[in-house]
C-alpha positions in Angstrom: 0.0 0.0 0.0 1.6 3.2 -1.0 0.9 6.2 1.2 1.3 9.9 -0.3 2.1 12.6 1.9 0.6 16.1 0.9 2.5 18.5 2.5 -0.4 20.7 4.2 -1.6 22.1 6.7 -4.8 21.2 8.8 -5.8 24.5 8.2 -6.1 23.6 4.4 -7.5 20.1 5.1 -10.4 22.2 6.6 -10.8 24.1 3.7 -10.6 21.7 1.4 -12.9 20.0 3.0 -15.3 22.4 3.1 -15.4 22.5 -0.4 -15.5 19.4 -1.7 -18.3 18.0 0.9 -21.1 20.3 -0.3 -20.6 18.9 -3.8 -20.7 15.3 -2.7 -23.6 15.4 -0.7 -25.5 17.2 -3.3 -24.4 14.4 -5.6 -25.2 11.9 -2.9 -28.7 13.5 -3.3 -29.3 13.5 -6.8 -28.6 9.5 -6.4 -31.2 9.1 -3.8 -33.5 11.5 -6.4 -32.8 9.1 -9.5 -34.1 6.0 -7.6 -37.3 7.7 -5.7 -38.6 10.3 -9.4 -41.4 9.9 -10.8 -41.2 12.6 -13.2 -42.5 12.2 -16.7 -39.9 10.6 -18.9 -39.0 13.6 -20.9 -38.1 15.5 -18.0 -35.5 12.8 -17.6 -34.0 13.2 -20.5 -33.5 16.9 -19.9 -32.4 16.1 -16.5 -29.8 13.6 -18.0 -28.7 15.9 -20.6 -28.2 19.2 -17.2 -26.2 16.1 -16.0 -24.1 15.0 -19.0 -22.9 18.8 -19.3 -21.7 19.0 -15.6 -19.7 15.5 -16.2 -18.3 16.8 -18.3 -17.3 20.1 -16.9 -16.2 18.4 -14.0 -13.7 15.8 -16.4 -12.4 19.0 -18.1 -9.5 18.4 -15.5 -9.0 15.5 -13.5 -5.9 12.9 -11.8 -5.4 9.5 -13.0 -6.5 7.1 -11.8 -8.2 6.7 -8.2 -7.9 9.5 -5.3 -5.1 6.8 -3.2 -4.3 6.9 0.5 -2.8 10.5 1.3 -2.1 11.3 4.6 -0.7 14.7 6.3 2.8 15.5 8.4 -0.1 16.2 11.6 -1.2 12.6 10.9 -4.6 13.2 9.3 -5.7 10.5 6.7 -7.6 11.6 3.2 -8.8 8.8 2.6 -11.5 10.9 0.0 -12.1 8.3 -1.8 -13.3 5.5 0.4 -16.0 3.9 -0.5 -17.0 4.3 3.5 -15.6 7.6 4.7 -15.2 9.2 1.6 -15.3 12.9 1.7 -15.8 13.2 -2.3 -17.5 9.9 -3.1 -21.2 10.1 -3.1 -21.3 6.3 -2.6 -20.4 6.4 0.7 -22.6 7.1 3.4 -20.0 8.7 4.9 -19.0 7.0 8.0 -17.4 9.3 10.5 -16.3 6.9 12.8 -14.8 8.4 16.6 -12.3 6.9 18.6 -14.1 5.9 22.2 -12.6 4.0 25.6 -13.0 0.8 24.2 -12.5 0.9 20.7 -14.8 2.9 17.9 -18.0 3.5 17.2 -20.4 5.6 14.1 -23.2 7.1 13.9 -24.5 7.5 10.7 -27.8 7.3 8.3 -28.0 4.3 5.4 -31.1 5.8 2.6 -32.0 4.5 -0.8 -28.9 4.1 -2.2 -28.4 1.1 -0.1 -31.7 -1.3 -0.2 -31.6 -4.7 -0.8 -35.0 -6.3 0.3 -37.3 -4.0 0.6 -36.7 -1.1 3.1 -33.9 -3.3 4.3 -30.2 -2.8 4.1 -28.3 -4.9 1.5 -26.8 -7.3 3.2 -23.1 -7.4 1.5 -23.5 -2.9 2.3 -23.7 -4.0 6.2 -20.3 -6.3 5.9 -18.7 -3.4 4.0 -19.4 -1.1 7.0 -18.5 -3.5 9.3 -15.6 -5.0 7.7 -14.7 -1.0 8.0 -15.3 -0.1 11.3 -13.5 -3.4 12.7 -10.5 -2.7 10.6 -10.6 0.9 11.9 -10.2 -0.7 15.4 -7.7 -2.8 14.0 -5.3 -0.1 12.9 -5.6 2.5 16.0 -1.9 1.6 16.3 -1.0 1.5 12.4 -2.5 0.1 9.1 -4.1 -3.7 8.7 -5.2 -5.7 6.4 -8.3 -7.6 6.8 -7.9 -11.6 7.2 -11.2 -12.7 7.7 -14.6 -11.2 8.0 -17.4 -13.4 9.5 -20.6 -11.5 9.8 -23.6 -13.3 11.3 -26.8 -11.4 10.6 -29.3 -11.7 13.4 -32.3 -10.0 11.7 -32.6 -7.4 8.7 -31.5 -4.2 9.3 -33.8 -1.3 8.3 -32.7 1.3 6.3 -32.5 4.4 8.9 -30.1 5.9 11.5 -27.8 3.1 12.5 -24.7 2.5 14.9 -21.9 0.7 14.2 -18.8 -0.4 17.1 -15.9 -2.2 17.4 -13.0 -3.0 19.6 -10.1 -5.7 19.7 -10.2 -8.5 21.5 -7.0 -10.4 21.0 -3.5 -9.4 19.6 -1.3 -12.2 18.7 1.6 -11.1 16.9 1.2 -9.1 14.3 -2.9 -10.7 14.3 -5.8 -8.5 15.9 -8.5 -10.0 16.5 -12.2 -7.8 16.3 -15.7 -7.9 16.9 -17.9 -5.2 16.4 -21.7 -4.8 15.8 -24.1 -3.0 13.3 -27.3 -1.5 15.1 -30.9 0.0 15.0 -32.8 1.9 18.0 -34.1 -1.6 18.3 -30.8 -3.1 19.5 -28.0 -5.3 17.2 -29.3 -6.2 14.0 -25.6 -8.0 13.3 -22.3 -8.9 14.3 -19.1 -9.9 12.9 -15.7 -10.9 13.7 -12.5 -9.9 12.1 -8.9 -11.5 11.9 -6.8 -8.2 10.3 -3.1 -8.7 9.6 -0.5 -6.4 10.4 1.4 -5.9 7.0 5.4 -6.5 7.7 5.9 -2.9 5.9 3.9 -1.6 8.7 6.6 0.3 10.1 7.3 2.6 7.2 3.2 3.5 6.8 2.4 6.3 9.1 0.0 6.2 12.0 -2.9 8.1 10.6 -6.2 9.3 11.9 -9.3 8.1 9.1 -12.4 9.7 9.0 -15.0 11.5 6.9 -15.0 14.1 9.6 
C-alpha cells in the first residue's frame, strides 16, 4: 500500500474539505433523487442531458487514476475516496467513525442508495461497513489488512439511522482479532468478527487518523 504525503496544513485540510463535501452530498442526493422520481420521462431526459454537461465540466480536468491513501505531516488520513468515509464519493454514506474508551464507534444514516429487500439494508452494504469499522479498530496503532470477516446477521436491518462499534479482542503477533456490531434503535441487527493482519511494511506506513470528519 503506498501512502502519499501532501505537504499541508490542517488549516487547508479544513478548507478543502469544506469544499469538496457540499458537492458530494448534493451528488449523494441526486442519487437518492434518480431512484425515488417519478417525473414524466422527458423531464429525464433533460435532466440527463443538465447532468451529461456538468460530467463533463467536472472531467475538463481530473488525476489519474483513483484518489489513493494520502495522509498529512499532523497525521490526518484523506482517505476521499473511500467507499465508506469518503469525503468526495457520493457512494459512501459517509462514515465518520470516533475513537471511544474501548475501541470505535459511528453514527451514521443508510437511505436508498443502499436497499436490498425491501426497506432493508443490502446485506453485502452492512459487511462493507462492518468490515470497515472493525478494521478501523484494528489499525488505531498502524494500518491492517483484513484476514477474515465473518458477519452473522441476526435480523434485517432497516434502512435508517444506524450505529456501528468495534473493539479488539486479541493481539497475537502481528494478528488483531475484532468484533464489532451493526445496530438499530431496536438493539443489534448483526455482528461480525475480524482477523486483520499487520502488514510487515507496517513500520514505514504512518499512524494516521481516518475519517469523513
Amino acid at each position: 500500500m503506498e501512502f502519499i504525503l501532501e505537504d499541508i496544513s490542517e488549516d487547508e485540510v479544513a478548507r478543502r474539505r469544506g469544499v469538496y463535501t457540499p458537492l458530494t452530498d448534493t451528488v449523494r442526493d441526486l442519487v437518492d433523487a434518480v431512484i425515488r422520481t417519478e417525473v414524466p420521462e422527458d423531464d429525464l431526459e433533460d435532466a440527463r442531458r443538465r447532468i451529461a454537461d456538468v460530467v463533463a465540466d467536472l472531467r475538463s480536468r481530473q488525476m489519474d487514476g483513483p484518489f489513493g491513501v494520502r495522509h498529512t505531516r499532523e497525521n490526518t488520513g484523506m482517505a476521499w475516496g473511500n467507499a465508506v468515509i469518503g469525503v468526495r464519493n457520493a457512494l459512501a454514506p459517509p462514515l465518520d467513525v470516533v475513537h471511544v474508551a474501548d475501541g470505535v464507534r459511528s453514527e451514521f444514516t443508510l437511505g436508498a442508495a443502499y436497499e436490498g429487500p425491501p426497506g432493508r439494508v443490502h446485506g453485502g452494504v452492512c459487511a462493507m461497513v462492518l468490515d470497515h469499522v472493525l478494521g478501523n479498530a484494528a489499525s488505531t496503532e498502524g494500518p491492517c489488512y483484513t484476514g477474515t470477516l465473518t458477519v452473522r446477521f441476526l435480523r434485517p436491518t432497516p434502512l435508517g439511522a444506524l450505529v456501528a462499534q468495534a473493539e479488539v479482542t486479541e493481539r497475537n503477533g502481528r494478528k488483531r482479532i475484532v468484533r464489532g456490531t451493526l445496530s438499530d434503535a431496536d438493539g443489534v441487527t448483526c455482528e461480525a468478527e475480524g482477523v486483520f493482519i499487520v502488514p510487515r511494511s507496517a513500520a514505514e506506513a504512518p499512524s494516521v487518523r481516518w475519517s469523513a470528519g
